[in-house]
C-alpha positions as CSV (number, residue, x, y, z in Angstrom):
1,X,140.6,173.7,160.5
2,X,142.2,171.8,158.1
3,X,145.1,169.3,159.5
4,X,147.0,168.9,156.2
5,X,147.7,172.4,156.3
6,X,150.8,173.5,156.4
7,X,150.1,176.8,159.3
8,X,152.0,177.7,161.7
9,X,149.2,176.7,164.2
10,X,149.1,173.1,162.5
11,X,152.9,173.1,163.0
12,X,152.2,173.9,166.9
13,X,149.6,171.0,167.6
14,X,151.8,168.7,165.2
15,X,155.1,169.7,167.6
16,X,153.0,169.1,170.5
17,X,151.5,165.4,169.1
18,X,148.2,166.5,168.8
19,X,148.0,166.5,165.1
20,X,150.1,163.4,163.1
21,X,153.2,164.7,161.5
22,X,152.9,165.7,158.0
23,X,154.5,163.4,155.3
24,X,156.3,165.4,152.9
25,X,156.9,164.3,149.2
26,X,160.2,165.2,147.5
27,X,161.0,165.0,143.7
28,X,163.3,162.3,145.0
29,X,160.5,160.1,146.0
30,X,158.2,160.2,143.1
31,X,161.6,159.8,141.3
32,X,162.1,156.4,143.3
33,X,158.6,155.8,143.0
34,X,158.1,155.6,139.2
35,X,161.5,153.8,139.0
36,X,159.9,150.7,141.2
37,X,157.1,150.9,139.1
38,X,159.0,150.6,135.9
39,X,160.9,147.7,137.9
40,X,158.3,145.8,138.5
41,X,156.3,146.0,135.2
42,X,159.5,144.6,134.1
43,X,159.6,142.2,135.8
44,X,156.1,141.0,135.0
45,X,156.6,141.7,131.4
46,X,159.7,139.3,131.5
47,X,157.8,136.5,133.2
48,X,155.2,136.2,130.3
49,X,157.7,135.8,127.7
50,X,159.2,132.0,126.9
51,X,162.7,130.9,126.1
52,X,162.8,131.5,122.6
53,X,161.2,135.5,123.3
54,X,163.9,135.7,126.0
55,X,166.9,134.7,123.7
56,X,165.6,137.1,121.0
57,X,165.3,139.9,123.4
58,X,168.6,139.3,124.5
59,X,169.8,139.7,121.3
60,X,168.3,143.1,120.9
61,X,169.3,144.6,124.2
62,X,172.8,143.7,123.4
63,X,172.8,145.6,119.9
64,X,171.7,148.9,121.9
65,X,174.0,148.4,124.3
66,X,177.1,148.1,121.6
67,X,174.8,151.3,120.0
68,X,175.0,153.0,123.0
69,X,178.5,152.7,123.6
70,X,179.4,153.6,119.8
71,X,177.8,157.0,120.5
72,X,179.3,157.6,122.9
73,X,182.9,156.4,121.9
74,X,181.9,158.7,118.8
75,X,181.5,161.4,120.7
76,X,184.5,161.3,123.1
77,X,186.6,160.8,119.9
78,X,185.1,164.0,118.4
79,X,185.3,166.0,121.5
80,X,189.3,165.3,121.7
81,X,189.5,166.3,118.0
82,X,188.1,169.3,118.6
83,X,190.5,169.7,121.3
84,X,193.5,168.3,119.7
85,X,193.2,171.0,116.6
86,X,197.2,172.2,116.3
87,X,199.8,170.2,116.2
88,X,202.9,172.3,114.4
89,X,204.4,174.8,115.6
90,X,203.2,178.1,113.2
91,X,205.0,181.2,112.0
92,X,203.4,184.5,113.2
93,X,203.7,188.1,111.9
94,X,203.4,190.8,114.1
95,X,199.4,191.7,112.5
96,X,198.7,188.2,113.9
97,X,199.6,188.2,117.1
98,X,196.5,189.7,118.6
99,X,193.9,187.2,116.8
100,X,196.4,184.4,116.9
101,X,197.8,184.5,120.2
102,X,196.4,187.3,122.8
103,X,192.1,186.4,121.5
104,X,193.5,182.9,120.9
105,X,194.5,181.8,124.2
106,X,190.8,182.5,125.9
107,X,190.3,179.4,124.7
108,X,193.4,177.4,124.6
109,X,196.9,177.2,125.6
110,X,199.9,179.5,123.5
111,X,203.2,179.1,123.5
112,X,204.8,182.2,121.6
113,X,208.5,181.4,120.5
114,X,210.7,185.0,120.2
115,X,213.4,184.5,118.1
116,X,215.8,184.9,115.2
117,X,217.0,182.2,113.2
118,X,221.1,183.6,113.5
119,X,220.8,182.2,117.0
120,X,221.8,178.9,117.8
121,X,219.5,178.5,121.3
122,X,216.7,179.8,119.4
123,X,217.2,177.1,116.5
124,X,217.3,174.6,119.4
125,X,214.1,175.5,121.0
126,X,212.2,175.9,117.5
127,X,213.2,172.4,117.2
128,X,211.6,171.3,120.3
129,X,209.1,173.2,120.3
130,X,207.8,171.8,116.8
131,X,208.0,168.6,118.5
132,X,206.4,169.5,121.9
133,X,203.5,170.8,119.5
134,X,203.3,167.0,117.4
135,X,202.8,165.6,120.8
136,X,200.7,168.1,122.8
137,X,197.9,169.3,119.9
138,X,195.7,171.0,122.2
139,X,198.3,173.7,123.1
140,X,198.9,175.8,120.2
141,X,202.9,176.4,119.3
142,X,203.5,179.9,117.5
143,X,207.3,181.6,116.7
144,X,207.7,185.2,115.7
145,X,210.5,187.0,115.1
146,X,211.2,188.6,117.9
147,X,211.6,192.7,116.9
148,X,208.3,191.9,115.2
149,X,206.7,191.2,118.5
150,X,208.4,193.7,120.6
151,X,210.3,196.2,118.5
152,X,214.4,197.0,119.7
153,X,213.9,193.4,122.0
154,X,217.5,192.9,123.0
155,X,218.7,189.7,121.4
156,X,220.8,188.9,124.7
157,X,217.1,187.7,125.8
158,X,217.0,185.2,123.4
159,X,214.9,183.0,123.2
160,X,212.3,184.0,124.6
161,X,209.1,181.7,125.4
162,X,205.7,183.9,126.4
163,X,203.3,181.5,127.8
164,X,199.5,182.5,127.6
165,X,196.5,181.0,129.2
166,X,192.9,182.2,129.8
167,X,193.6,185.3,128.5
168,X,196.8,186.1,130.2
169,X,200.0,185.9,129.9
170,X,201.1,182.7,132.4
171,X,204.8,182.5,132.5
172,X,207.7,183.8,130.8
173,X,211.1,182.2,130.3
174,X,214.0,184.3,129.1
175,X,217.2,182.6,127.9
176,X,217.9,178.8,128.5
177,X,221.1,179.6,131.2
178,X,219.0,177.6,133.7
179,X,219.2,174.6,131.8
180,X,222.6,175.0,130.5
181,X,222.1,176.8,127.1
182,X,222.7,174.2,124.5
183,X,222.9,171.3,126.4
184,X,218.9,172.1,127.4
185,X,216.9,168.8,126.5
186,X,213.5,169.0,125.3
187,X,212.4,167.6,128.7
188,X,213.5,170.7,130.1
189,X,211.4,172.9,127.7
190,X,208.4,170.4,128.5
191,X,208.4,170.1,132.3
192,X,208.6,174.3,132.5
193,X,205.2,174.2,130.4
194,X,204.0,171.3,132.4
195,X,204.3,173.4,135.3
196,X,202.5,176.1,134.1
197,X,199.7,173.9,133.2
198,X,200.3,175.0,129.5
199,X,200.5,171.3,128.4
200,X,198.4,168.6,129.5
201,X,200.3,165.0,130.3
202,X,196.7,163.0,129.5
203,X,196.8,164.3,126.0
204,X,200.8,163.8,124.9
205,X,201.2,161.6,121.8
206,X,204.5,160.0,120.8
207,X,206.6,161.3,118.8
208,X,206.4,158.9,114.8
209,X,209.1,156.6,115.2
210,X,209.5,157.4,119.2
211,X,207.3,155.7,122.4
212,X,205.9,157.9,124.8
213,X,208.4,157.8,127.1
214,X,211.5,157.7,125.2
215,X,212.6,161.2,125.5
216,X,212.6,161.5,129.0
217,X,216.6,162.3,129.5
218,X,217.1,164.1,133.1
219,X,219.3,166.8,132.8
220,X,220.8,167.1,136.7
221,X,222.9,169.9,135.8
222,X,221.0,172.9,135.8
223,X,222.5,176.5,136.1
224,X,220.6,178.9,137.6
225,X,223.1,182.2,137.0
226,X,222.9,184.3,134.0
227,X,219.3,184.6,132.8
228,X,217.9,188.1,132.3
229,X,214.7,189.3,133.5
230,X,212.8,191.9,130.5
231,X,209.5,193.3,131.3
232,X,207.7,192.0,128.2
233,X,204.8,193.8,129.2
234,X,205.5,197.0,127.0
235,X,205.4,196.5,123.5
236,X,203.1,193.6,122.8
């Protein structure tokens, strides 16, 4: 009989204190092992050296540590840019809008403007929308006219914002009466897409010529009559 074997007769002498338990070994302790090791020749490697050997190795450990931290700065920076790739808000045509928005948004955020230009509202929200999409470049901003996109689309429903995540379409906003038509602020416009997770508040940039917080007006009187609800499932 072997005692370091690990049987379930072993395991019954062992329970019963005839046979020693068994140390076990984990990954975690060779781990914690080899690290002391290292330590400690280290250590001994230090002792040897004399002042001036100490002052020059400090020297070099500081360089990779500033070596270190640029590659990794570098790579944080180019990990936001590829994030951050939009940053206007572009004109669609209805061949687009399956690459462009429906494929696109698997990967991203879209905002889809519906609108046409001989509406007032809908020239309001282009215009905050082109500057929602300067300050929040990882969400992509697209406008199409709206009979392009869904063909007879009633222009009493304008504008229309289709918001798109992961795939799917995430939230839908149909007129500005909740927000009081043309007295909406682009706050407005921003916290709906902030609650839908479309736009992400650790990534907004100000606005050239405007701090970060500058345009945050409270608009306190919101209406919540009027709006009109269009199943903008069919047709897209």
């Amino acid at each position: 009989m072997n005692p370091e074997e690990d049987t379930e007769w072993n395991d019954i002498l062992r329970k019963h204190g005839i046979l020693p338990q068994q140390i076990k070994i984990t990954q975690n302790d060779i781990y914690d092992s080899a690290v002391a090791k290292a330590q400690e020749e280290e250590s001994e490697r230090l002792e040897k050296l004399d002042l001036d050997e100490l002052a020059e190795l400090e020297d070099e450990e500081d360089d990779q540590v500033l070596v270190q931290y640029r590659q990794q700065r570098l790579a944080e920076i180019k990990a936001q840019v590829d994030k951050e790739r939009f940053g206007e808000l572009m004109h669609i045509s209805e061949p687009d809008y399956k690459r462009q928005v429906t494929e696109a948004s698997r990967d991203s955020w879209i905002v889809v403007h519906l609108f046409r230009d001989s509406i007032p509202e809908c020239k309001l929200m282009n215009r905050f929308l082109g500057e929602l999409a300067q300050q929040y470049r990882a969400t992509k901003f697209v406008k199409i006219i709206s009979v392009e996109c869904i063909h007879n689309y009633p222009d009493a429903n304008l504008p229309t914002l289709l918001v798109y995540g992961k795939g799917d379409m995430r939230g839908q906003l149909v007129r500005l009466d909740k927000f009081g038509g043309m007295r909406t602020k682009r706050k407005d416009i921003e916290d709906y897409l902030k609650g839908l997770g479309a736009v992400d508040p650790a990534l907004k940039r100000a606005l050239p010529g405007e701090g970060a917080d500058e345009a945050s007006d409270d608009d306190d009187d919101e209406s919540n009559g009027g709006s009109m609800y269009f199943d903008l499932s069919k047709g897209i």
